[in-house]
C-alpha positions in Angstrom: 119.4 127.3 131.3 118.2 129.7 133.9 114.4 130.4 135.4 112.7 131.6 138.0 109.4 133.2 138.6 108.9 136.7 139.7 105.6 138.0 141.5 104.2 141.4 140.8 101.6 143.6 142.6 99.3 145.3 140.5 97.6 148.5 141.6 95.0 147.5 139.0 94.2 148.4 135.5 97.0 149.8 133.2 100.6 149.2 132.1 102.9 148.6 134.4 106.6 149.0 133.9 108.5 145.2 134.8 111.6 146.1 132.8 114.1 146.5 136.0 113.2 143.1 137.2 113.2 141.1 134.3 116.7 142.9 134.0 118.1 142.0 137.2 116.6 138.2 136.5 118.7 137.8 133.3 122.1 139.1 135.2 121.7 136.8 138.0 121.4 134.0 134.4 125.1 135.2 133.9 124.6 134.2 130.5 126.4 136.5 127.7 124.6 135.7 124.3 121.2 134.0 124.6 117.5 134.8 124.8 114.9 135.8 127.6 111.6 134.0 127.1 109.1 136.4 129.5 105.2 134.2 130.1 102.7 135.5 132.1 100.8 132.5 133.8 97.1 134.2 133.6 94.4 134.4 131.4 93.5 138.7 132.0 96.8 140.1 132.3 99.5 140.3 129.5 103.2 141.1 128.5 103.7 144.0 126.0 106.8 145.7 124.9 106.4 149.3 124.4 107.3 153.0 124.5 108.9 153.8 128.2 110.0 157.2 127.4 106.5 159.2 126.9 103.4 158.0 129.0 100.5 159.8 126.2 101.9 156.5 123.9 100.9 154.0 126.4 97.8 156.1 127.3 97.0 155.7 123.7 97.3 152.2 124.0 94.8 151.7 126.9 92.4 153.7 125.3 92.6 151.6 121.6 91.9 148.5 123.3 89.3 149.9 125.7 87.4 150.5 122.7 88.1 147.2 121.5 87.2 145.2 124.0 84.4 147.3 125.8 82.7 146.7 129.6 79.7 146.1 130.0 78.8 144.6 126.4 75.3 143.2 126.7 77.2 140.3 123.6 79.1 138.9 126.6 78.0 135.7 128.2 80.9 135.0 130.8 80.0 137.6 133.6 80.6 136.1 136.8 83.4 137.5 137.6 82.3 141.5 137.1 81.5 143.7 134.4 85.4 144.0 133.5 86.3 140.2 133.5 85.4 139.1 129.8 87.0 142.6 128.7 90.1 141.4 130.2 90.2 137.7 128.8 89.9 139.2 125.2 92.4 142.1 125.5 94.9 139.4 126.7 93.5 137.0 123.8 94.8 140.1 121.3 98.4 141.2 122.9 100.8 139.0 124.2 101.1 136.2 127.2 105.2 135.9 126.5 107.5 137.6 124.7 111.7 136.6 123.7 114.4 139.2 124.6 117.4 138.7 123.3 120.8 139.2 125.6 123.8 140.1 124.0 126.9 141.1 126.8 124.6 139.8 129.6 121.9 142.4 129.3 118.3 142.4 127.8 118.7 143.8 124.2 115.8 146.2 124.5 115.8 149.4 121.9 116.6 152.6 122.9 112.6 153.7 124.2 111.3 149.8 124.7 110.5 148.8 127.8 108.7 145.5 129.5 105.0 145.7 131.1 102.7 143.7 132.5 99.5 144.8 130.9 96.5 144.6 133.3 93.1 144.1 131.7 91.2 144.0 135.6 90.3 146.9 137.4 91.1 145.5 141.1 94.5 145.1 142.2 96.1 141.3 141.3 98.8 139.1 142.0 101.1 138.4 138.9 103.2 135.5 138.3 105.8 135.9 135.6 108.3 133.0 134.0 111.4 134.1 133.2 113.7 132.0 131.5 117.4 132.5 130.1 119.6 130.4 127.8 121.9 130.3 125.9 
């Protein structure tokens, strides 16, 4: 078994591409044939695979889940943290905290337009803490 965590800047709201690292994290595993288990450790921030080849898809997908989980919502009762906190807690709540690669020759079995982002529900810039872990 492999882990280790890696730390992310986030310019603020939107998808942001973590495929590279996670990639370099599973060859430093040197495992051949196992699986990649990705977990985000936060509550307003998640892990989505997705298109990485045309940016209207992922534009798209911001935009569905803007409308799903709305600011400013006069239904929400947790608002200490800004107008865009609650938002964020539910559009995590509805995608994914971890996901499970698997790695076949040493390398994240990804199709041919998937890629790895950290979603990011908050509006401000954040500190992101992924778990990576690799086994065989």
């Amino acid at each position: 078994m492999f882990g280790e965590t890696i730390t992310f800047e986030t310019p603020g709201r939107g998808l942001h591409e973590i495929t590279d690292p996670v990639a370099q994290a599973v060859k430093r595993a040197d495992i051949e044939t196992g699986v990649c288990s990705i977990f985000i450790r936060h509550t307003s921030a998640s892990l989505i695979i997705t298109e990485n080849a045309d940016p209207s898809a992922r534009q798209d997908l911001q935009r569905w889940i803007q409308k799903l989980a709305p600011e400013g919502d006069a239904a929400y009762t947790h608002t200490s943290e800004g107008p865009d906190d609650m938002p964020s807690h539910l559009r995590a709540a509805i995608t994914n905290t971890g996901e499970s690669i698997p790695v076949t020759d040493g390398v994240l079995d990804l199709g041919q337009w998937q890629g790895i982002f950290i979603f990011e529900h908050r509006s401000a810039p954040h500190h992101r803490s992924i778990s990576v872990r690799v086994w065989e």
